[in-house]
N, C-alpha and C positions, 0 to 999 in steps of 0.2 A: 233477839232471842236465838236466830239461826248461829250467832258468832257463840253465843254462850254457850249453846248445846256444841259446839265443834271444840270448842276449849276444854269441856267438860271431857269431852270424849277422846279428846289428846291426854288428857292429864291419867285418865284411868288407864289407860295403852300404856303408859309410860309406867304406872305404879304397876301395873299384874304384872308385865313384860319383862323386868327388869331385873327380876331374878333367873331367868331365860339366857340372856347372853352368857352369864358367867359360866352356865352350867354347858350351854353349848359349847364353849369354848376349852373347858376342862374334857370335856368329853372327844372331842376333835382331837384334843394333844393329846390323851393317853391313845384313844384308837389309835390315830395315827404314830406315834411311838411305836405302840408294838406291830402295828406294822411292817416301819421302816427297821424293828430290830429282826423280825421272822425276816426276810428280809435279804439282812447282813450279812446275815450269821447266817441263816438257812438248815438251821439243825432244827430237827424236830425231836421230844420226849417221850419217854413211856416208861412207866412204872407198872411192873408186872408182882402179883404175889406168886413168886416160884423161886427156888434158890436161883442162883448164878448159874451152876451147872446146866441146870435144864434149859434155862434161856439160850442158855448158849449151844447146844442142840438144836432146839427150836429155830434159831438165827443161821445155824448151817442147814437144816433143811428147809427154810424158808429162800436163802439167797439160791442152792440148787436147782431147785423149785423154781428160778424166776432166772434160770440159767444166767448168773450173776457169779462171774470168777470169783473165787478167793485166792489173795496175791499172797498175804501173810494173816499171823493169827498171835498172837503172843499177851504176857502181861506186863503192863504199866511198871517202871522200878518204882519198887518201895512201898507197892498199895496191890491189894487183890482185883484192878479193872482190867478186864480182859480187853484186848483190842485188836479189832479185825480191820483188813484193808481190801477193798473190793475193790472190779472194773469190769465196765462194759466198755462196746467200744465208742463210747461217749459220755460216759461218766466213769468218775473216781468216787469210792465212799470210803468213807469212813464212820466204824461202829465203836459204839465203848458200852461195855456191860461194867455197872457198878453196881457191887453187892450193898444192898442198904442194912439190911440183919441176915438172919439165914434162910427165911424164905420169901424176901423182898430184893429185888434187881430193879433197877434204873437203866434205859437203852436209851442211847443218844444217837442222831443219826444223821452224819451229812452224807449229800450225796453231789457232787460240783460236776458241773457243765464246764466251766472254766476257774482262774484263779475269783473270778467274782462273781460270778452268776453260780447260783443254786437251783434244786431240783427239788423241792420240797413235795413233790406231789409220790415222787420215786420212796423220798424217804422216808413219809408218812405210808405205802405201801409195802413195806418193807417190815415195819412196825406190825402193820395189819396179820400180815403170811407169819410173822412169826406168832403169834397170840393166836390165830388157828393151828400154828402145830400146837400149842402150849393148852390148849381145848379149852 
């Protein structure tokens, strides 16, 4: 009786359980994907409703504010994305404002420690100071 009930109770472990692996398994690869892609790449996003201009105000008194040089400021050839080039003295950033319509902007934001390490904490504060100028 004791082997049947132990058989019995393997066989159900095995039936409930076994939609379980796949989904852990699916779930471990995309987290960890976008981890190793945050990561990478070490750019962080933000989508503001405010034209381009304003952002881009907001983004110079935001780095001021966080006494963060600005090295250069210019736009992309051939496209309306403005693009600024910062540094402290241990990071290099780089910004891009792309206008989505006319009162939606897109802010991309690295900020590098070196040709491979990223600051993701800088560039998601970065993000922050500017959407408090932007109120």
């Amino acid at each position: 009786m004791r082997f049947f009930s132990a058989v019995c109770l393997l066989i159900a472990n095995t039936i409930f359980t076994a939609g379980c692996i796949p989904a852990m398994t699916t779930a471990a690869g995309v987290g960890g994907s976008a981890a190793l892609n945050h990561t990478l790449t070490g750019t962080t996003y933000r989508t503001f409703t405010a034209p381009a201009a304003k952002v881009r105000v907001a983004t110079v008194n935001a780095l001021n504010r966080m006494k963060i040089t600005v090295v250069s400021e210019g736009m992309q050839d051939k496209s309306n994305v403005i693009l600024f080039s910062a540094k402290t003295s241990e990071r290099n950033i780089e910004i891009q404002l792309e206008p989505i319509s006319a009162n939606t902007t897109r802010m991309k934001v690295a900020a590098k420690k070196s040709m491979f390490l990223y600051d993701t904490a800088t560039a998601e504060e970065i993000i922050l100071q500017t959407k408090k100028y932007l109120g």
